[in-house]
PDB file of N, CA, C and O in Angstrom:
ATOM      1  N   UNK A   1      10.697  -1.031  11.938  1.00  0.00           N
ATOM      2  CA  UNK A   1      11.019  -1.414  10.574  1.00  0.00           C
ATOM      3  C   UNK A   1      11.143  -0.155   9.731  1.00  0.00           C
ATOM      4  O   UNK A   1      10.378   0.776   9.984  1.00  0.00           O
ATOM      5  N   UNK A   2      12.038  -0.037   8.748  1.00  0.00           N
ATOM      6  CA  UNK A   2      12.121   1.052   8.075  1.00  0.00           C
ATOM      7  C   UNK A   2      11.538   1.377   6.438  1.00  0.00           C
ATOM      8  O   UNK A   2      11.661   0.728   5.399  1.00  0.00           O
ATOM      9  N   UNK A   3      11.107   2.207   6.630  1.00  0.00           N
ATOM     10  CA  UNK A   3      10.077   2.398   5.602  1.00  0.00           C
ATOM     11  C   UNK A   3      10.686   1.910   4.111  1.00  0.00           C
ATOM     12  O   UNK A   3      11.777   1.340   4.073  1.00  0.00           O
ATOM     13  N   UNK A   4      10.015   2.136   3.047  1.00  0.00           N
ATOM     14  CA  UNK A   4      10.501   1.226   1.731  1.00  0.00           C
ATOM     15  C   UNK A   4      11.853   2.417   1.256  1.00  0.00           C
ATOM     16  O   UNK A   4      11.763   3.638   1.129  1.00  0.00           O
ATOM     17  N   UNK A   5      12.837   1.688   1.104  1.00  0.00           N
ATOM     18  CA  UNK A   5      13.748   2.591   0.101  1.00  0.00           C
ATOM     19  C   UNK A   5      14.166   2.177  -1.153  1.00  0.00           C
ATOM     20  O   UNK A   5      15.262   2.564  -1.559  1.00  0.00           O
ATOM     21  N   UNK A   6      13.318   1.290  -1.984  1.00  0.00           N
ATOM     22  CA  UNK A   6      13.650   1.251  -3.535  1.00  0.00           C
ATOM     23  C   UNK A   6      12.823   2.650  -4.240  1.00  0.00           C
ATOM     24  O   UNK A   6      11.753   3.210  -4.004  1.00  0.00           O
ATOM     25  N   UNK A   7      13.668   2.811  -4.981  1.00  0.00           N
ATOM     26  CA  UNK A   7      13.472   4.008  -6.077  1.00  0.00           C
ATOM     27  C   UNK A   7      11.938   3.802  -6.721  1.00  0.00           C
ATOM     28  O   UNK A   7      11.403   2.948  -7.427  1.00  0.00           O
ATOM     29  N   UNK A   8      11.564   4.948  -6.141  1.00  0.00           N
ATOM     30  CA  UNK A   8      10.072   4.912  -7.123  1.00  0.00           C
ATOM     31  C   UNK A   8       9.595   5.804  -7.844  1.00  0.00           C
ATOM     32  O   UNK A   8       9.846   6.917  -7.381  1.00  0.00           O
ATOM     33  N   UNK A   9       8.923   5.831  -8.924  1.00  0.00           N
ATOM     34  CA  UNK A   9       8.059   6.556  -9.665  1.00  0.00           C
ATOM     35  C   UNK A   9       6.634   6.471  -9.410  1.00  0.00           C
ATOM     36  O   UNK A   9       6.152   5.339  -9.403  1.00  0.00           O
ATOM     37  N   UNK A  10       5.762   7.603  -9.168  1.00  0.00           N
ATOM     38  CA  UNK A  10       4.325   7.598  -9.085  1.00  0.00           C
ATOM     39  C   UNK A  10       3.233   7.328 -10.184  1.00  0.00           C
ATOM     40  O   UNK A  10       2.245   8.009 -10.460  1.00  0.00           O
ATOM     41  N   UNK A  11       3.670   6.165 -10.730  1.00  0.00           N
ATOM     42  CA  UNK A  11       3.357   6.248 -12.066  1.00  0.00           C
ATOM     43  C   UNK A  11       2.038   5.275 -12.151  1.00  0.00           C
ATOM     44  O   UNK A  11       2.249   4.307 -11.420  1.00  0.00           O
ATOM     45  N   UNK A  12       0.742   5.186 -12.787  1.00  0.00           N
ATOM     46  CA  UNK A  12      -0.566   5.042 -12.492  1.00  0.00           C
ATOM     47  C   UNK A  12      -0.584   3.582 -12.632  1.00  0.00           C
ATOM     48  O   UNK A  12       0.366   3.199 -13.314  1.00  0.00           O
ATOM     49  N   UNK A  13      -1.396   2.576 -12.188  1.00  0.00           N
ATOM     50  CA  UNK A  13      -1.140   0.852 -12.347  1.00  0.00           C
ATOM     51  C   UNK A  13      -1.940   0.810 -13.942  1.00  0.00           C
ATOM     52  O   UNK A  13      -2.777   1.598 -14.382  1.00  0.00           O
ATOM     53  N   UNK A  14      -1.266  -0.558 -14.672  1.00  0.00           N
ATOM     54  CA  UNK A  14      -2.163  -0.927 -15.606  1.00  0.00           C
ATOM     55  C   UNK A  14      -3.245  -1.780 -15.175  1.00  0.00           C
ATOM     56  O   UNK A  14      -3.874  -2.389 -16.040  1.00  0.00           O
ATOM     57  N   UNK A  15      -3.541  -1.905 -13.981  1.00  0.00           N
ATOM     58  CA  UNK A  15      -4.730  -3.136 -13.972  1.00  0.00           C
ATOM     59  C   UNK A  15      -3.871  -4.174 -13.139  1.00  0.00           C
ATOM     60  O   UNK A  15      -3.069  -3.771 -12.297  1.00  0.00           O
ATOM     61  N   UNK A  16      -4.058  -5.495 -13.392  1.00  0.00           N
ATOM     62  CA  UNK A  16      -3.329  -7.063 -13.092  1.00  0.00           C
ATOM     63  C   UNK A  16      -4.199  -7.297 -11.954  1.00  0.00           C
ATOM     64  O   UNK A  16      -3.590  -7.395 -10.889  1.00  0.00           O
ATOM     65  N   UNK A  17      -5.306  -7.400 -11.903  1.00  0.00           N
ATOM     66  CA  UNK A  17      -6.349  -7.599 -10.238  1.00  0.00           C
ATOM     67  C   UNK A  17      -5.710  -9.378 -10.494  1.00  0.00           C
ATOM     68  O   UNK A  17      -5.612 -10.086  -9.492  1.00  0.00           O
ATOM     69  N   UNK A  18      -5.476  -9.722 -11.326  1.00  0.00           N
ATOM     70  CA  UNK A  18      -5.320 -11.476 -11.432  1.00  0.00           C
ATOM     71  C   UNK A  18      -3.673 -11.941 -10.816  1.00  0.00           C
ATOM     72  O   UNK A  18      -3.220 -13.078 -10.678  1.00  0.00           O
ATOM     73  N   UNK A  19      -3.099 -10.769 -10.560  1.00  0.00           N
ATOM     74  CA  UNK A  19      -2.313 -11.157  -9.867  1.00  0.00           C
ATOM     75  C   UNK A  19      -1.833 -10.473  -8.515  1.00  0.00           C
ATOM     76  O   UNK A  19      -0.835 -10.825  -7.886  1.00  0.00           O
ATOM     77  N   UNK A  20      -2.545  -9.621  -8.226  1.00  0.00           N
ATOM     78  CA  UNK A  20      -2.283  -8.510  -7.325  1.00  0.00           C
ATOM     79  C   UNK A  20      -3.563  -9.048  -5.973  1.00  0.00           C
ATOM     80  O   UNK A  20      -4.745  -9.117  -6.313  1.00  0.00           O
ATOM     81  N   UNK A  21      -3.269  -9.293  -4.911  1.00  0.00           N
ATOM     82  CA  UNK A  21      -3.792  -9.379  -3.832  1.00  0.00           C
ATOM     83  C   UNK A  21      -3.758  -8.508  -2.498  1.00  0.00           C
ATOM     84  O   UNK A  21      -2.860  -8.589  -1.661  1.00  0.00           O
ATOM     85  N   UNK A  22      -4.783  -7.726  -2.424  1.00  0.00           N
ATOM     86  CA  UNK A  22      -5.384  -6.793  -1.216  1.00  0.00           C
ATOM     87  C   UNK A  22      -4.985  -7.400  -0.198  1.00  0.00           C
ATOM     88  O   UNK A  22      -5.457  -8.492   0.117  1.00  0.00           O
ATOM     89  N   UNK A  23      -3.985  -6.753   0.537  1.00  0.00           N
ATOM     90  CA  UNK A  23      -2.866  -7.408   2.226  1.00  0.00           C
ATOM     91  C   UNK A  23      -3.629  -5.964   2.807  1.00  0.00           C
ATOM     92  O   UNK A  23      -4.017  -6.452   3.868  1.00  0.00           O
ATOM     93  N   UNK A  24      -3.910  -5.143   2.839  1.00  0.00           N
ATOM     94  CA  UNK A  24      -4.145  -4.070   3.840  1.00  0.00           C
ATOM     95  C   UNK A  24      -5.038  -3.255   2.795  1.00  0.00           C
ATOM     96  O   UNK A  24      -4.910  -3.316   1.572  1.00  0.00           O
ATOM     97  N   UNK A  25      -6.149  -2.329   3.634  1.00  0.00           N
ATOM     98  CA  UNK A  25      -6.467  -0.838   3.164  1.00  0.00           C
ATOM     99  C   UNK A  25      -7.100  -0.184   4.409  1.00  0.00           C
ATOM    100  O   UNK A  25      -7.705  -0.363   5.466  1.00  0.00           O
ATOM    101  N   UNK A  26      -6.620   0.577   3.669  1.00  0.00           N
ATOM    102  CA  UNK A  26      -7.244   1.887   4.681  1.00  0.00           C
ATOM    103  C   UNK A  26      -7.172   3.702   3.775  1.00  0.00           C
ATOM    104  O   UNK A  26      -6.196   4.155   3.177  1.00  0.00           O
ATOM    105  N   UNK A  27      -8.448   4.341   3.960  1.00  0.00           N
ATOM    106  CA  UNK A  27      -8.440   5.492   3.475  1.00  0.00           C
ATOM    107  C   UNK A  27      -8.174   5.382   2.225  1.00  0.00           C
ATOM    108  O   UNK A  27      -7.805   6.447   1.729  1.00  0.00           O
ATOM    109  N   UNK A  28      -8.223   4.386   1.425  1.00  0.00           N
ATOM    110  CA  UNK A  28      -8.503   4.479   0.200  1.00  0.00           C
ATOM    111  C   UNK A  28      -6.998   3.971  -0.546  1.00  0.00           C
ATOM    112  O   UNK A  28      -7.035   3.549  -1.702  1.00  0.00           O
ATOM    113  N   UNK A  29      -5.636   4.051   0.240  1.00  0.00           N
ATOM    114  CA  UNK A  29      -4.584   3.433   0.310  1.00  0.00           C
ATOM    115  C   UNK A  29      -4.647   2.040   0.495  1.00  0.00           C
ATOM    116  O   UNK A  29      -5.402   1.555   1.337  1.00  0.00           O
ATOM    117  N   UNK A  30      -3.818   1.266  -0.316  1.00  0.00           N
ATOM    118  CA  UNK A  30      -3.890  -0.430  -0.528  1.00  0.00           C
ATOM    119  C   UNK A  30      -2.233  -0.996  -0.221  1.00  0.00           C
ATOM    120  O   UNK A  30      -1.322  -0.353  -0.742  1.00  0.00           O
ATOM    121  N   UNK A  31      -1.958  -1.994   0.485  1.00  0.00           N
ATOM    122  CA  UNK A  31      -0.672  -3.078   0.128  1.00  0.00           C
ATOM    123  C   UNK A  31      -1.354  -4.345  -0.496  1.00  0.00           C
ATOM    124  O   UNK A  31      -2.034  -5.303  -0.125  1.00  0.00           O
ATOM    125  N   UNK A  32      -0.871  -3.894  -1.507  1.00  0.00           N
ATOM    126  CA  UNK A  32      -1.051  -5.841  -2.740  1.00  0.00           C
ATOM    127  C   UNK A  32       0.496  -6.485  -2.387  1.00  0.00           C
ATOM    128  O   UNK A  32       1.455  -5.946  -1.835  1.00  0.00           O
ATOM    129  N   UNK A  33       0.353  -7.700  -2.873  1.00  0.00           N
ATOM    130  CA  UNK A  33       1.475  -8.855  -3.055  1.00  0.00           C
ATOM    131  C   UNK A  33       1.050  -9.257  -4.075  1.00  0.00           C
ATOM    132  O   UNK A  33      -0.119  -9.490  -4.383  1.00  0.00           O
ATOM    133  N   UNK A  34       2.237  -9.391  -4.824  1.00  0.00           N
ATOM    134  CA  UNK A  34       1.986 -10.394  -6.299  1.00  0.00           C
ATOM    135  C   UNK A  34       1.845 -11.667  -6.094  1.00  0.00           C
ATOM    136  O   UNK A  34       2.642 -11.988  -5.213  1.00  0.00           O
ATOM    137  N   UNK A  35       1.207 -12.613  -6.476  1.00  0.00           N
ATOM    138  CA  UNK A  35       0.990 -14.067  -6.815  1.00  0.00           C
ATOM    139  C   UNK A  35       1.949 -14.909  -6.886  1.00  0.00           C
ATOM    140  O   UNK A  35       2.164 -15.916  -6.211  1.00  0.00           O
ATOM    141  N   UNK A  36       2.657 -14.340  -7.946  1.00  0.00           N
ATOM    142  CA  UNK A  36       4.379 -15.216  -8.206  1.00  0.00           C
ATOM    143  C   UNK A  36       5.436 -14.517  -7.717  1.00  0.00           C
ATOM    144  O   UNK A  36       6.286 -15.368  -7.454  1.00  0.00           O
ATOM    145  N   UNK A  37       5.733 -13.752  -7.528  1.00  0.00           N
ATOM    146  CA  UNK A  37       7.033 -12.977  -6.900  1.00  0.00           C
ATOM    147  C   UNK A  37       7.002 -12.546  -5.066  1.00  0.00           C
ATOM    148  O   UNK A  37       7.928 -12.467  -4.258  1.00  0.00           O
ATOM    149  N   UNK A  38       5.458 -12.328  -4.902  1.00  0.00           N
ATOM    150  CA  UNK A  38       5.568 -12.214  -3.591  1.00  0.00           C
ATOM    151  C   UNK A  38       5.960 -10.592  -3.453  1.00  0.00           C
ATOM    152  O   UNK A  38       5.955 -10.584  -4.684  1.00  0.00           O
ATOM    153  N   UNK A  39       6.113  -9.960  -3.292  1.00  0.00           N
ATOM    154  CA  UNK A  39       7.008  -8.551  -3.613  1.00  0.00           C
ATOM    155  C   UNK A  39       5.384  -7.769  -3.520  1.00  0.00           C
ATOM    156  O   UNK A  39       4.299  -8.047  -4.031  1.00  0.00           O
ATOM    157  N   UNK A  40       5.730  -6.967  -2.846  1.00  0.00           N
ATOM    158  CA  UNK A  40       4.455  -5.989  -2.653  1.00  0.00           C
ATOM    159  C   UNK A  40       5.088  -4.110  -3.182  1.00  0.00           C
ATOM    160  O   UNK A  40       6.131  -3.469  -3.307  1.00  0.00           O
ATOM    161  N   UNK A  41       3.340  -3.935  -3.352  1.00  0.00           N
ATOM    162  CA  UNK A  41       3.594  -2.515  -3.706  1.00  0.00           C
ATOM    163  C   UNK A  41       2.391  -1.598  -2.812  1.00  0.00           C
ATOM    164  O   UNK A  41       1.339  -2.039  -2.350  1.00  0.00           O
ATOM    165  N   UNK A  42       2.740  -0.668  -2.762  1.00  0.00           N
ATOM    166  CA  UNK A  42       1.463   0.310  -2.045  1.00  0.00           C
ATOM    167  C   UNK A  42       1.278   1.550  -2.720  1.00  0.00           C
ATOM    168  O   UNK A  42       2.046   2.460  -3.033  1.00  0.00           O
ATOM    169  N   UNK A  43      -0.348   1.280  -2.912  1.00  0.00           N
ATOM    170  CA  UNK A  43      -0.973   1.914  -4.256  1.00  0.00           C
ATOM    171  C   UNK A  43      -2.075   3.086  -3.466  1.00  0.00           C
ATOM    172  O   UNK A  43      -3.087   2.913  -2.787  1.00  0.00           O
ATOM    173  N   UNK A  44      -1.433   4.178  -3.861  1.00  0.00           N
ATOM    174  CA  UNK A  44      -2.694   5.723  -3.294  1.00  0.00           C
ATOM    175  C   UNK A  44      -4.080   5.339  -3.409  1.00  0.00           C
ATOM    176  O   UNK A  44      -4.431   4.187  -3.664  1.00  0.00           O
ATOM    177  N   UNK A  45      -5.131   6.630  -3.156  1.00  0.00           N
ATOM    178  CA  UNK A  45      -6.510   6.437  -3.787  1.00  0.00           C
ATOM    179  C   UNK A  45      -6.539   6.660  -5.365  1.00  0.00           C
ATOM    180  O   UNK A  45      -7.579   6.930  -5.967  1.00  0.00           O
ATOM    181  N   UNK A  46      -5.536   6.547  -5.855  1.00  0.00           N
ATOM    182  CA  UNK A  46      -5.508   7.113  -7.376  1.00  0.00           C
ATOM    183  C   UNK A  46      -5.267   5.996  -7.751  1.00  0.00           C
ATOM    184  O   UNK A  46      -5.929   5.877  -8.782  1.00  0.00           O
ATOM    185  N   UNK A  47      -4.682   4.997  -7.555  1.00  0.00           N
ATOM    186  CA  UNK A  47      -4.021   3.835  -7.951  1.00  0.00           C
ATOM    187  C   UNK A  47      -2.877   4.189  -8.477  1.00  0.00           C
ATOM    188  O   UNK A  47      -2.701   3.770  -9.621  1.00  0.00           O
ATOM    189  N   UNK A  48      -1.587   5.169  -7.773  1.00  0.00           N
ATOM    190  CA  UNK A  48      -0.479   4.718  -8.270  1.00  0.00           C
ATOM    191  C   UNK A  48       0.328   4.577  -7.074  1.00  0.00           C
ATOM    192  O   UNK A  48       0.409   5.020  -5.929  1.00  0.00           O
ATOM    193  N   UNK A  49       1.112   3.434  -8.172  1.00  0.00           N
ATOM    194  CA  UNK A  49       2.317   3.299  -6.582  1.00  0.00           C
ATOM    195  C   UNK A  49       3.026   4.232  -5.999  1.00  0.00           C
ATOM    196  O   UNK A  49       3.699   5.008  -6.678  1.00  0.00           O
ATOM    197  N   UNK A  50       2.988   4.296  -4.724  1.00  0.00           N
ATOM    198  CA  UNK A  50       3.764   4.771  -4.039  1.00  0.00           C
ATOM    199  C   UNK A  50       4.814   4.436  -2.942  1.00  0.00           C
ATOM    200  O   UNK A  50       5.304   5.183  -2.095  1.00  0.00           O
ATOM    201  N   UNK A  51       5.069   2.882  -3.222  1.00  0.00           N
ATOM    202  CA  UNK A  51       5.936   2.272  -2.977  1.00  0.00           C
ATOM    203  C   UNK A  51       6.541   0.456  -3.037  1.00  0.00           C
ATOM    204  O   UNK A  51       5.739  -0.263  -2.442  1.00  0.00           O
ATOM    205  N   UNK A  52       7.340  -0.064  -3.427  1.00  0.00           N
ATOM    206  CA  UNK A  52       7.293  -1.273  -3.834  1.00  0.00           C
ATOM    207  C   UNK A  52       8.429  -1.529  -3.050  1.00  0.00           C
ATOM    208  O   UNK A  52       9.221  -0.755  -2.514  1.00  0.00           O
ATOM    209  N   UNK A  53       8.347  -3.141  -3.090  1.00  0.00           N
ATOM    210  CA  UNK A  53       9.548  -4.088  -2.625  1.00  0.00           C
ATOM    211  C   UNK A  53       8.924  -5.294  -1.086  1.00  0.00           C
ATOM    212  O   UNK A  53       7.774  -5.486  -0.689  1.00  0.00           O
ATOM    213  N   UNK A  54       9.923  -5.731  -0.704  1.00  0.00           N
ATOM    214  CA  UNK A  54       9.297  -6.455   0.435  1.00  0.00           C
ATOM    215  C   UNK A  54       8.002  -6.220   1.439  1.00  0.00           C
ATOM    216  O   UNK A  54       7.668  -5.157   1.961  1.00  0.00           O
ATOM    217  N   UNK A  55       7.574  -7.095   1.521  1.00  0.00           N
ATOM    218  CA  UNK A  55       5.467  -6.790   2.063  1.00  0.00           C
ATOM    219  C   UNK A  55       6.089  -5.737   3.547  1.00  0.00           C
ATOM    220  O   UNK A  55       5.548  -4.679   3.870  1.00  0.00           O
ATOM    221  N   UNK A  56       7.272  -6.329   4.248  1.00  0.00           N
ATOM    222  CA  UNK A  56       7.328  -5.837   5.163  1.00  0.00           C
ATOM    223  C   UNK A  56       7.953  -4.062   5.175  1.00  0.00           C
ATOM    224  O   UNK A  56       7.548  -3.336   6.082  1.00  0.00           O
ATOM    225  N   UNK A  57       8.468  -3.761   4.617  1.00  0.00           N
ATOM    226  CA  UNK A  57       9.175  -2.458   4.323  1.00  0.00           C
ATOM    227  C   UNK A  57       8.277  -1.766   3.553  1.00  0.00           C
ATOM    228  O   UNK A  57       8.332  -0.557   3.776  1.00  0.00           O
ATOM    229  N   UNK A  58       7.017  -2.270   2.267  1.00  0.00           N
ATOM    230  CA  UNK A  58       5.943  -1.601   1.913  1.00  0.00           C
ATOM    231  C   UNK A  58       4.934  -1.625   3.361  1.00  0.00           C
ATOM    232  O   UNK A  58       4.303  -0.572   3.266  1.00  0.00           O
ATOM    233  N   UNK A  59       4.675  -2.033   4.111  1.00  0.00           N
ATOM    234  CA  UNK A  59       3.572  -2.293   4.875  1.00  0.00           C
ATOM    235  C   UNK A  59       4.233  -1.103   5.710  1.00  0.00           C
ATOM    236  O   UNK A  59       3.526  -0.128   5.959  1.00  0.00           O
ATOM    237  N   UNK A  60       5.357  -1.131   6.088  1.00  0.00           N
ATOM    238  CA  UNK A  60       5.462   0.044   7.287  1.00  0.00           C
ATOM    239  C   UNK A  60       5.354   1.386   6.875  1.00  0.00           C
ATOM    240  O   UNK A  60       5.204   2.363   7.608  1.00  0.00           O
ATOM    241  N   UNK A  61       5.471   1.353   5.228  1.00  0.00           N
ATOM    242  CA  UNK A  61       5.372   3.004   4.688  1.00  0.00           C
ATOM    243  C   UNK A  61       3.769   3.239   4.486  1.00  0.00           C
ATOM    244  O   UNK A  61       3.283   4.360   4.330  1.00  0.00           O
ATOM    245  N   UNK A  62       2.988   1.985   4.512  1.00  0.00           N
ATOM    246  CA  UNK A  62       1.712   2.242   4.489  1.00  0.00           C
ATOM    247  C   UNK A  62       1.114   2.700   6.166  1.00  0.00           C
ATOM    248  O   UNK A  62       0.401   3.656   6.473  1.00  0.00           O
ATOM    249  N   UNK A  63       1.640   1.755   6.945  1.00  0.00           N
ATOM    250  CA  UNK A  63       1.163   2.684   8.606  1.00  0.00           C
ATOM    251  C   UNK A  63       2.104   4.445   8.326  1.00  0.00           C
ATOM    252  O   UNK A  63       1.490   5.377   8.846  1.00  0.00           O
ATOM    253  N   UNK A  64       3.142   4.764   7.754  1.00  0.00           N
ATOM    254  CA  UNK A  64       2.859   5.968   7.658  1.00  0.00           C
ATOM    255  C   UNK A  64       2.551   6.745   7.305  1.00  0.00           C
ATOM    256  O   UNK A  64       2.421   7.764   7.983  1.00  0.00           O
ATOM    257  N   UNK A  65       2.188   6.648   5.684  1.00  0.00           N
ATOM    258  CA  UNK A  65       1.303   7.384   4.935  1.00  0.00           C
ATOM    259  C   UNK A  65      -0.460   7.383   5.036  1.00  0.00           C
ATOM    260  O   UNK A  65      -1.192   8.322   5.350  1.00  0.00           O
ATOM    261  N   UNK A  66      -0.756   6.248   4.723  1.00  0.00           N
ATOM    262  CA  UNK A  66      -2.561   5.616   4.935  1.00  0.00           C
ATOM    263  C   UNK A  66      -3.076   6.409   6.377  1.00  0.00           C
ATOM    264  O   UNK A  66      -2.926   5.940   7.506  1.00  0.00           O
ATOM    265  N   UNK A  67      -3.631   7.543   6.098  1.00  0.00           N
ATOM    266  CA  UNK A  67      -4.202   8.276   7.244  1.00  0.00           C
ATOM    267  C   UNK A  67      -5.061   7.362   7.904  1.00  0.00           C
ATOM    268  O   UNK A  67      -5.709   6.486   7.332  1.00  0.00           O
ATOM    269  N   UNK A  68      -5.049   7.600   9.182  1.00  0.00           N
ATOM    270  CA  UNK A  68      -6.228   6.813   9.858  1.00  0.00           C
ATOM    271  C   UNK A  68      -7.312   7.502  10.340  1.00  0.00           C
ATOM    272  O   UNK A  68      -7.237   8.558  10.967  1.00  0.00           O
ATOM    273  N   UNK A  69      -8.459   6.835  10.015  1.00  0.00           N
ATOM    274  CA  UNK A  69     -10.080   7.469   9.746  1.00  0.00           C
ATOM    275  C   UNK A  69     -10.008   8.283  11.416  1.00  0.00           C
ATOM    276  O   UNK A  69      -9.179   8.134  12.314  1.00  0.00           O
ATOM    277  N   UNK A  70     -10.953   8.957  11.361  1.00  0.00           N
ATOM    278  CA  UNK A  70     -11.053   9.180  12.913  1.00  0.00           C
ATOM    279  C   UNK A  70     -11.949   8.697  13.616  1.00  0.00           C
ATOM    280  O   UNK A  70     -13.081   8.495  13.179  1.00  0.00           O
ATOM    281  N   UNK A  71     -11.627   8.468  14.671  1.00  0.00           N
ATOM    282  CA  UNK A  71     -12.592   7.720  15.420  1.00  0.00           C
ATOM    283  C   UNK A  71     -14.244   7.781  15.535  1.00  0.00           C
ATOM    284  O   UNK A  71     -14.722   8.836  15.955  1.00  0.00           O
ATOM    285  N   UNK A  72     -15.090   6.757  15.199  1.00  0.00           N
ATOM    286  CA  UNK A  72     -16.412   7.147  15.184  1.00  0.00           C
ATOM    287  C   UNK A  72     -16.995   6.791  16.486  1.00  0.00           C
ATOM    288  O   UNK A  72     -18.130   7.268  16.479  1.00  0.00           O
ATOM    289  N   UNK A  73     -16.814   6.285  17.420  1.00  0.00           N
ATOM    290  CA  UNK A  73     -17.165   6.474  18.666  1.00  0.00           C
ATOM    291  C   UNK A  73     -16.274   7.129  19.914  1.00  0.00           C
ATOM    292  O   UNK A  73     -15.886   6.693  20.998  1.00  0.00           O
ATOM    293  N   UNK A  74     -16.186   8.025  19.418  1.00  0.00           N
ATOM    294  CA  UNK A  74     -15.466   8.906  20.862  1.00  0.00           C
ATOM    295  C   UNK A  74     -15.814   9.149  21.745  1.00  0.00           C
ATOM    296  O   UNK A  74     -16.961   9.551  21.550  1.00  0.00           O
ATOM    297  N   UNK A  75     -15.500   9.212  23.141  1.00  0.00           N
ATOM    298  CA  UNK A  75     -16.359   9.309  24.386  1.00  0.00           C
ATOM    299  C   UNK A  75     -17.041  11.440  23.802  1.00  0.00           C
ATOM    300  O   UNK A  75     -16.537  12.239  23.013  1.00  0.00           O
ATOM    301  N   UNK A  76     -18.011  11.517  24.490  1.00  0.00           N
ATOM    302  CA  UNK A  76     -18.333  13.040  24.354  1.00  0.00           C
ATOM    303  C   UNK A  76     -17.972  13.872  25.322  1.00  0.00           C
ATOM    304  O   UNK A  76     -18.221  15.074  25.227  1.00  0.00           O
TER     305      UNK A  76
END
C-alpha cells in the first residue's frame, strides 16, 4: 500500500478527543479516525499531523515512520 499523498502541513492539533479515535500507537506516534467522516490522520509525539486521508494510506505511513521499540526480550 502506498504511503499517504495528500498535501500536508505539520501544523499542531486543536484538541477534538470527542471525535478523534486511537486506531494504532506506537512510540508515541498515533492513527485516529474521525467519528463522522471516517478519514484518518497520523499525529507525532508532539501532536501534529503528519499525515491525513484514508485509515489505509495513513496507517501504512505510520508502519513507516512510528519507530519500533526494540525488543525487550532478546535471546543473549
Amino acid at each position: 500500500m502506498r504511503a499517504s499523498t495528500h498535501f500536508n502541513i505539520a501544523l499542531p492539533t486543536i484538541g477534538g478527543q470527542a471525535m478523534w479515535t486511537d486506531h494504532a500507537t506506537r512510540s508515541g506516534w498515533r492513527v485516529q479516525v474521525h467519528a463522522l467522516t471516517g478519514h484518518a490522520r497520523l499525529l507525532d509525539p508532539t501532536n501534529r499531523r503528519r499525515a491525513w486521508g484514508p485509515h489505509a494510506s495513513v496507517d501504512a505511513t505510520f508502519h513507516q515512520r512510528a519507530p519500533r521499540p526494540a525488543a525487550q526480550n532478546a535471546p543473549r
